[in-house]
CHARMM internal coordinates of N, CA and C (Angstrom, degrees):
IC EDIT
DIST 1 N 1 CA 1.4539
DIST 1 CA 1 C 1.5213
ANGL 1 N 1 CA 1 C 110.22
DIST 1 C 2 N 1.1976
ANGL 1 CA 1 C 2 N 120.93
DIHE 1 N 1 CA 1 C 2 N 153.17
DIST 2 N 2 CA 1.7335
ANGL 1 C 2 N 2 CA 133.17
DIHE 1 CA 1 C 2 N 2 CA 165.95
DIST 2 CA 2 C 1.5457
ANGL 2 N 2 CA 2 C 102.45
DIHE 1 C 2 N 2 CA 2 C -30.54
DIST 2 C 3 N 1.7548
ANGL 2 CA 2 C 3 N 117.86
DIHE 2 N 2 CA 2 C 3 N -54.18
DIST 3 N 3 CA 1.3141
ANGL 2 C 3 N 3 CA 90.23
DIHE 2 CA 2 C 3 N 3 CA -157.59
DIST 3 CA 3 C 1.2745
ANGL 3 N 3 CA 3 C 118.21
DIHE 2 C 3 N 3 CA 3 C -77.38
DIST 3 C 4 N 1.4569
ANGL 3 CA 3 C 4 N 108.11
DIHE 3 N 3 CA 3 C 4 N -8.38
DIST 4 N 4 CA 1.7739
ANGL 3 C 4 N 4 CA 104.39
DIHE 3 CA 3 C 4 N 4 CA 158.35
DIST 4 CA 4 C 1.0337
ANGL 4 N 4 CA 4 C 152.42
DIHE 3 C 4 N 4 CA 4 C -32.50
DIST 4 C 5 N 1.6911
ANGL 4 CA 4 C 5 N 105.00
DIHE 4 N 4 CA 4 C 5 N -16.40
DIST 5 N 5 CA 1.4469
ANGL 4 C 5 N 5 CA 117.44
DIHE 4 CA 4 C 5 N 5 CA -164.89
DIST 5 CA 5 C 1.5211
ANGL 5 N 5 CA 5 C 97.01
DIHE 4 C 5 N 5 CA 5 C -117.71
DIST 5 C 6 N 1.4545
ANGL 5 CA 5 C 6 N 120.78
DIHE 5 N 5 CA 5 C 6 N -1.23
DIST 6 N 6 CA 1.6854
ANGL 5 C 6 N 6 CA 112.32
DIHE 5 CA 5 C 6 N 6 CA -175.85
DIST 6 CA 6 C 2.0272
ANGL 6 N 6 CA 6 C 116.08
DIHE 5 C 6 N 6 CA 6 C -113.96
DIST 6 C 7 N 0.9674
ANGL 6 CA 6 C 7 N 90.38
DIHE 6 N 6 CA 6 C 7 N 146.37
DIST 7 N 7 CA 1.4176
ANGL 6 C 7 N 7 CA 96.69
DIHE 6 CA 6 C 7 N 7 CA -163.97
DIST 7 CA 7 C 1.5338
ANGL 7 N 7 CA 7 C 103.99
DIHE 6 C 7 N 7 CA 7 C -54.08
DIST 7 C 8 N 1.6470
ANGL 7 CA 7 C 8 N 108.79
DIHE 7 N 7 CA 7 C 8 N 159.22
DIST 8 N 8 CA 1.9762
ANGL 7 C 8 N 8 CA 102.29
DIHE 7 CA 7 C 8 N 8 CA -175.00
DIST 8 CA 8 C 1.3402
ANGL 8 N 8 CA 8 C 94.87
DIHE 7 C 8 N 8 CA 8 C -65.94
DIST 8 C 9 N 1.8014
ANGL 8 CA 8 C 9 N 126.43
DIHE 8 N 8 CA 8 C 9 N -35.68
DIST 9 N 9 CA 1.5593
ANGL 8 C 9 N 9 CA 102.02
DIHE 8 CA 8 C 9 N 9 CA -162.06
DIST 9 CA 9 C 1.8214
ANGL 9 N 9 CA 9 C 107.24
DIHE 8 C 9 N 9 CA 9 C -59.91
DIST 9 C 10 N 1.5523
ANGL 9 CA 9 C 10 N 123.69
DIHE 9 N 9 CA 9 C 10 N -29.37
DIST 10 N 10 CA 1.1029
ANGL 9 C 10 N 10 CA 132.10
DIHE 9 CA 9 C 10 N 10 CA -168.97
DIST 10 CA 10 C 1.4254
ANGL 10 N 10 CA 10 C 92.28
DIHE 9 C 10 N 10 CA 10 C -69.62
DIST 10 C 11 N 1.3143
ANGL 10 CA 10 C 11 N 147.77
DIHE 10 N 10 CA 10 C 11 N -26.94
DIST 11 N 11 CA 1.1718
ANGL 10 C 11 N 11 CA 117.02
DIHE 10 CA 10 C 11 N 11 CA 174.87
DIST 11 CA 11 C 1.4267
ANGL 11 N 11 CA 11 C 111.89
DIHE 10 C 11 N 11 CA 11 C -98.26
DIST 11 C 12 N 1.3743
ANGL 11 CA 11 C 12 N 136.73
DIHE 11 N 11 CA 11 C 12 N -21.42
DIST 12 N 12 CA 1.1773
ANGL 11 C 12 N 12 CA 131.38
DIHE 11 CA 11 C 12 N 12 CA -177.23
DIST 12 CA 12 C 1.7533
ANGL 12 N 12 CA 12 C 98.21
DIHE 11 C 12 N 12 CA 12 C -75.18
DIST 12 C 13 N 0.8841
ANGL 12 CA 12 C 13 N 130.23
DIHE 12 N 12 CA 12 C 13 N -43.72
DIST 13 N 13 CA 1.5158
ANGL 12 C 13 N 13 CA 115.99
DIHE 12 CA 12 C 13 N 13 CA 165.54
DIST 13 CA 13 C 1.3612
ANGL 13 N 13 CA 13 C 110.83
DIHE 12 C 13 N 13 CA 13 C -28.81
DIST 13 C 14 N 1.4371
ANGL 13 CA 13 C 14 N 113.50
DIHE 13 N 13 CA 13 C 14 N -73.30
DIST 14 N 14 CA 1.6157
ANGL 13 C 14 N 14 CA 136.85
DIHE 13 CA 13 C 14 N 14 CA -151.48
DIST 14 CA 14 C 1.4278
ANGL 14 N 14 CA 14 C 93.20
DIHE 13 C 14 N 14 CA 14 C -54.89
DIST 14 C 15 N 1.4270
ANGL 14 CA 14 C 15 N 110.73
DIHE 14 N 14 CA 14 C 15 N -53.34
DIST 15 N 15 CA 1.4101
ANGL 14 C 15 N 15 CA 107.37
DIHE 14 CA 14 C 15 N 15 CA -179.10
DIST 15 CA 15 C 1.4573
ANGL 15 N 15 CA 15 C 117.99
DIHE 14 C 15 N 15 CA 15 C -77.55
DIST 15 C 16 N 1.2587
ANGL 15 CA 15 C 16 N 135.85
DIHE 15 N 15 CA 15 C 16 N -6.84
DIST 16 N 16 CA 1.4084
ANGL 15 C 16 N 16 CA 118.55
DIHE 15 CA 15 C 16 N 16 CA 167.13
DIST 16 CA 16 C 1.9288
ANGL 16 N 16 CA 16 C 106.26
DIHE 15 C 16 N 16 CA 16 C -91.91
DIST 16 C 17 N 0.9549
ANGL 16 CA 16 C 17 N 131.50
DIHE 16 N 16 CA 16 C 17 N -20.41
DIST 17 N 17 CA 1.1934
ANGL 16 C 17 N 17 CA 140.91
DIHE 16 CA 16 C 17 N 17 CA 147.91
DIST 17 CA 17 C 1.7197
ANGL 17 N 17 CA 17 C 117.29
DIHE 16 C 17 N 17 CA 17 C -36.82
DIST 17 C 18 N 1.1359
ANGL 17 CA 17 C 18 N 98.96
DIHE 17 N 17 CA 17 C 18 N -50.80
DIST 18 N 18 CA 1.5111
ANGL 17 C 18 N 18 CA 94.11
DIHE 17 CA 17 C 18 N 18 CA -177.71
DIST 18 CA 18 C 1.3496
ANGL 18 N 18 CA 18 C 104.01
DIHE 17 C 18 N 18 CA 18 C -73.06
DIST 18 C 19 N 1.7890
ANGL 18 CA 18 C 19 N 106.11
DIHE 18 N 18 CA 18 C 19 N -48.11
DIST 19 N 19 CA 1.8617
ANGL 18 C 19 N 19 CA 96.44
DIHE 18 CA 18 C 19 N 19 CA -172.47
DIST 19 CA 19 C 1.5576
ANGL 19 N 19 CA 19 C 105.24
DIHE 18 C 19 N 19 CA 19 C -57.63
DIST 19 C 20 N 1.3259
ANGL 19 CA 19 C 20 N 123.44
DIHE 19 N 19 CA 19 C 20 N -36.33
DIST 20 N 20 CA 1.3487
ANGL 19 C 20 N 20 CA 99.17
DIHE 19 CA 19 C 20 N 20 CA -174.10
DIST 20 CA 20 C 1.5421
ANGL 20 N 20 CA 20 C 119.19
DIHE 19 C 20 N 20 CA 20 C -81.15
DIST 20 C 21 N 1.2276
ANGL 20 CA 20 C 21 N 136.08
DIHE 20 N 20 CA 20 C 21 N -7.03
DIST 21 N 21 CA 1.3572
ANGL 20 C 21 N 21 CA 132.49
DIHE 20 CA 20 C 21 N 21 CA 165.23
DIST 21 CA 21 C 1.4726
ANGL 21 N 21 CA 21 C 97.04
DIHE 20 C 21 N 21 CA 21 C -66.63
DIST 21 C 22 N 1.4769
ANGL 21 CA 21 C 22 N 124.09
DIHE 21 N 21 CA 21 C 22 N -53.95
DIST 22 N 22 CA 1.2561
ANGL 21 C 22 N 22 CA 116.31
DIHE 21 CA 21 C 22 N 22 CA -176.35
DIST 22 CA 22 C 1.6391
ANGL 22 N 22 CA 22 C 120.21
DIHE 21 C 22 N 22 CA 22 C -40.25
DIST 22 C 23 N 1.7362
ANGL 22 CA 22 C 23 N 112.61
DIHE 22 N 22 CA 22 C 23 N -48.80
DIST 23 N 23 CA 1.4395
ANGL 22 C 23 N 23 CA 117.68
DIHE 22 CA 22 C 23 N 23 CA 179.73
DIST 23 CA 23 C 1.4337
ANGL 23 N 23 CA 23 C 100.31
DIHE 22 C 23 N 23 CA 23 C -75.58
DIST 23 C 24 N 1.0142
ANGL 23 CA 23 C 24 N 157.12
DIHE 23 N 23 CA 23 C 24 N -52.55
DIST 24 N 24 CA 1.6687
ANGL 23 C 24 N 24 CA 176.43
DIHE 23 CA 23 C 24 N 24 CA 139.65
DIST 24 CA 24 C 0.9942
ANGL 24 N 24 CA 24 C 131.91
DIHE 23 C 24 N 24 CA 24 C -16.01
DIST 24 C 25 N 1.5954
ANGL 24 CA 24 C 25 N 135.71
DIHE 24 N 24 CA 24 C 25 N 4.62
DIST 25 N 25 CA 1.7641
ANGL 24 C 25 N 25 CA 105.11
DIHE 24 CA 24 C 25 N 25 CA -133.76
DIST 25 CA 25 C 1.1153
ANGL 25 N 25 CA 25 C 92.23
DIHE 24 C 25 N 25 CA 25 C -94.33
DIST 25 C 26 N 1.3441
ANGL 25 CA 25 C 26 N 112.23
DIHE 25 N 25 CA 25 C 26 N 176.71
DIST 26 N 26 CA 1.8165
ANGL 25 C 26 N 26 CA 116.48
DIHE 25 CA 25 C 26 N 26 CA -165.63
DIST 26 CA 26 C 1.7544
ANGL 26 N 26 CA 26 C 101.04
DIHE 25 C 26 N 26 CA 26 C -94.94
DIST 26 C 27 N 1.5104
ANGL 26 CA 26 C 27 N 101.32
DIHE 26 N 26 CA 26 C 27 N 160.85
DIST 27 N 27 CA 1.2721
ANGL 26 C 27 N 27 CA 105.49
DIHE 26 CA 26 C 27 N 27 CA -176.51
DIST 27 CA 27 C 1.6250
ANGL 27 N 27 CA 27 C 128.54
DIHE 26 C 27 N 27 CA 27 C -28.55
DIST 27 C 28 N 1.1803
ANGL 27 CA 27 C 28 N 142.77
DIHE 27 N 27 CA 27 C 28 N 129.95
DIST 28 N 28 CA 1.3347
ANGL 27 C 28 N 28 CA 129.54
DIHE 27 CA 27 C 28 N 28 CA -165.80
DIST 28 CA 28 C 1.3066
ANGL 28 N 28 CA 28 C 145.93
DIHE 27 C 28 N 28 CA 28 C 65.12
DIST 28 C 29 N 1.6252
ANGL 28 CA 28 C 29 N 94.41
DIHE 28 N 28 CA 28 C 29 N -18.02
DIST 29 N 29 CA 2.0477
ANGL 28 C 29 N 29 CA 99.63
DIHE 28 CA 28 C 29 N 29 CA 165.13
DIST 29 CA 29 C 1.4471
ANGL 29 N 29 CA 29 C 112.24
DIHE 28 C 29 N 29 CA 29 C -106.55
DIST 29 C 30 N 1.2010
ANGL 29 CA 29 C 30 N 119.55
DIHE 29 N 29 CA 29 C 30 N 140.37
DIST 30 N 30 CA 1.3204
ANGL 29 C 30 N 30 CA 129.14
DIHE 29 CA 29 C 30 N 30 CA 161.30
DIST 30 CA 30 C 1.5541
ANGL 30 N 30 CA 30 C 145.97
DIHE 29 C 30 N 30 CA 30 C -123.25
DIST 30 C 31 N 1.5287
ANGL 30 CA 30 C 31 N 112.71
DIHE 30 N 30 CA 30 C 31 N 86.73
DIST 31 N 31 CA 1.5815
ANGL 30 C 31 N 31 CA 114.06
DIHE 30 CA 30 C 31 N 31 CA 174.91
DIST 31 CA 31 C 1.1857
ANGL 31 N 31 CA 31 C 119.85
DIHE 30 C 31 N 31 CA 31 C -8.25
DIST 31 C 32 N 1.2804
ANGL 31 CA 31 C 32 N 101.54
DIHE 31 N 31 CA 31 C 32 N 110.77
DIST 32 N 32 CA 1.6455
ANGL 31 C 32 N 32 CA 101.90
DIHE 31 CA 31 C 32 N 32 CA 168.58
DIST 32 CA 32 C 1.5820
ANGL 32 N 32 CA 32 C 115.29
DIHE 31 C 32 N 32 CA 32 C -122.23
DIST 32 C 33 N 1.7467
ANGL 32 CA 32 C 33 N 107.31
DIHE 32 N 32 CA 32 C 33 N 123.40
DIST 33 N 33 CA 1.4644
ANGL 32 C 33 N 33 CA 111.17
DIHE 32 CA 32 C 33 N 33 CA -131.32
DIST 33 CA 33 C 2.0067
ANGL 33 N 33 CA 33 C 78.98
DIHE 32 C 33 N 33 CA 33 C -118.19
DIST 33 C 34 N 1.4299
ANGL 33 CA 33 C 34 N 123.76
DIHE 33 N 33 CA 33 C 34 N 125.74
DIST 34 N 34 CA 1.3636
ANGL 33 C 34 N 34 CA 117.83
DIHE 33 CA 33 C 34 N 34 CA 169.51
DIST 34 CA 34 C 1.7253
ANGL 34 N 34 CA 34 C 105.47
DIHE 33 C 34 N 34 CA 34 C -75.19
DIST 34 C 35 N 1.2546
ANGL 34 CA 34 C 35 N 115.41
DIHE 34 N 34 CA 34 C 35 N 133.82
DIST 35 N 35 CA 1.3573
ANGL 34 C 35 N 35 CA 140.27
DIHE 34 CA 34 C 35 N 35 CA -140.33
DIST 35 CA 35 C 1.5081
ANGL 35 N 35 CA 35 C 88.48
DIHE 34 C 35 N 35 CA 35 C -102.15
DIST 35 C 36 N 1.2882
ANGL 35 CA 35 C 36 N 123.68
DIHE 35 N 35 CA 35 C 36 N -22.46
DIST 36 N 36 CA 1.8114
ANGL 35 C 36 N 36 CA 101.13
DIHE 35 CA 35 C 36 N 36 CA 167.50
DIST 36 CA 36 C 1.5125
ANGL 36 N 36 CA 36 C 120.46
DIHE 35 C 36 N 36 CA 36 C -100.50
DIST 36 C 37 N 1.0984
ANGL 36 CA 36 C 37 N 122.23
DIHE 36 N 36 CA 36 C 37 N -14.43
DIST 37 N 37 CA 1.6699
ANGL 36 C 37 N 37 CA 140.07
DIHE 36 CA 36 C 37 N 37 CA 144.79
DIST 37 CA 37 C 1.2630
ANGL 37 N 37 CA 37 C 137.75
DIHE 36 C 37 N 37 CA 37 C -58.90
DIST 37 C 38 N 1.4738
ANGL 37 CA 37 C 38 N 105.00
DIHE 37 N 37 CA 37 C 38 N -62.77
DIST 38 N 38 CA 1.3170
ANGL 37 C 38 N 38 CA 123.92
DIHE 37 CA 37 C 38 N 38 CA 176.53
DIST 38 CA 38 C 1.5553
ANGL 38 N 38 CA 38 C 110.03
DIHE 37 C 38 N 38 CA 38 C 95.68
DIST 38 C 39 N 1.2132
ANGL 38 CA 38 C 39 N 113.91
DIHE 38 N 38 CA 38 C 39 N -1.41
DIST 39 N 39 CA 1.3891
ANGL 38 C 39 N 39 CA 126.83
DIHE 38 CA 38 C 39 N 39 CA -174.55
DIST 39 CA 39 C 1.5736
ANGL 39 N 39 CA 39 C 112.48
DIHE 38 C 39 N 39 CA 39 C -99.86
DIST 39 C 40 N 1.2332
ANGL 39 CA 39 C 40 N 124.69
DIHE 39 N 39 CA 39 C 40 N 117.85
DIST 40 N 40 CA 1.4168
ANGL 39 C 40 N 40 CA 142.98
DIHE 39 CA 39 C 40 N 40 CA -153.37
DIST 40 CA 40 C 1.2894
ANGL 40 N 40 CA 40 C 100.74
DIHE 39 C 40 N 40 CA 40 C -64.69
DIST 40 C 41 N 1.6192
ANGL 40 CA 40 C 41 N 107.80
DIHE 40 N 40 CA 40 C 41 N 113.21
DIST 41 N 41 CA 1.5701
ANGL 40 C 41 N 41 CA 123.88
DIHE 40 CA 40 C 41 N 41 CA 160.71
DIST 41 CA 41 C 1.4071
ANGL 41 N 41 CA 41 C 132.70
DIHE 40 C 41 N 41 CA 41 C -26.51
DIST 41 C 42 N 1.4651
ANGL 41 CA 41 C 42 N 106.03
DIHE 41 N 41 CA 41 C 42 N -44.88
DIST 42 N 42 CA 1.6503
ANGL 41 C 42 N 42 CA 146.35
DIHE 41 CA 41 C 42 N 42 CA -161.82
DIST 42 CA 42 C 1.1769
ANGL 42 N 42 CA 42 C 108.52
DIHE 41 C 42 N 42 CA 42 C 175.94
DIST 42 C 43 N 1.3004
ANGL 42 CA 42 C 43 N 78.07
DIHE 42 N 42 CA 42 C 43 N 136.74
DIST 43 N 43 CA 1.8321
ANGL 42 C 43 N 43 CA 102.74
DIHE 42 CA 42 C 43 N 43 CA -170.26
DIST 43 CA 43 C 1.4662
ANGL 43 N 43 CA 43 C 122.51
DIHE 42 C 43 N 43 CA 43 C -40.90
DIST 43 C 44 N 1.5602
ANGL 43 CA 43 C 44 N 88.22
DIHE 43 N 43 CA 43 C 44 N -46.31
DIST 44 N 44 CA 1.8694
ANGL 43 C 44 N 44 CA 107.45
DIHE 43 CA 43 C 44 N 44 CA -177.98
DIST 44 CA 44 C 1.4676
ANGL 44 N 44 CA 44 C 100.79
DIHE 43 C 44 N 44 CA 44 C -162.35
DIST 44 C 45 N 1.3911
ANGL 44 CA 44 C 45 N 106.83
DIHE 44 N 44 CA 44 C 45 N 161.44
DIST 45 N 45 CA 1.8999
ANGL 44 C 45 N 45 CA 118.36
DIHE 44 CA 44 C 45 N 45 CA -177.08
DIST 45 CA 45 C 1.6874
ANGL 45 N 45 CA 45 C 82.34
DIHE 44 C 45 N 45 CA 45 C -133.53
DIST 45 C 46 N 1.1933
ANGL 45 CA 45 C 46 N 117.06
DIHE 45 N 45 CA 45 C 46 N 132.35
DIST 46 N 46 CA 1.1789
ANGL 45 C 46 N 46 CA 138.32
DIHE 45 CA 45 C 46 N 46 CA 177.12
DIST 46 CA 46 C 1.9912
ANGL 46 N 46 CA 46 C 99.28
DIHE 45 C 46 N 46 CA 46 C -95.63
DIST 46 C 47 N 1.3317
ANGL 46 CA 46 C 47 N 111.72
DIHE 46 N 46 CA 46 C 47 N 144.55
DIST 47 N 47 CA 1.1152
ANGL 46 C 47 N 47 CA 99.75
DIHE 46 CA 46 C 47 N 47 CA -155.21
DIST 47 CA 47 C 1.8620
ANGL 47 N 47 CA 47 C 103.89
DIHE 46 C 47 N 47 CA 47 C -137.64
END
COOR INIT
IC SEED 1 N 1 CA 1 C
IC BUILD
């Protein structure tokens, strides 16, 4: 898979990035997170 080829800090970033948009997101976008994964559907839903 892709994430094979990126360093752990590149994913532990990516993934604390997402949790915090998830707790955070800025005015008008909203994480939309698939609920048996937990891994984001789409990036963002503009709202």
């Amino acid at each position: 898979s892709a994430s094979e080829n990126l360093p752990p800090r590149t994913l532990a970033r990516v993934a604390r990035e997402v949790r915090d948009l998830h707790k955070n997101p800025p005015e008008g976008v909203r994480l939309v997170v698939d609920s048996d994964t937990g891994v984001p559907s789409n990036l963002s839903e503009l709202m």
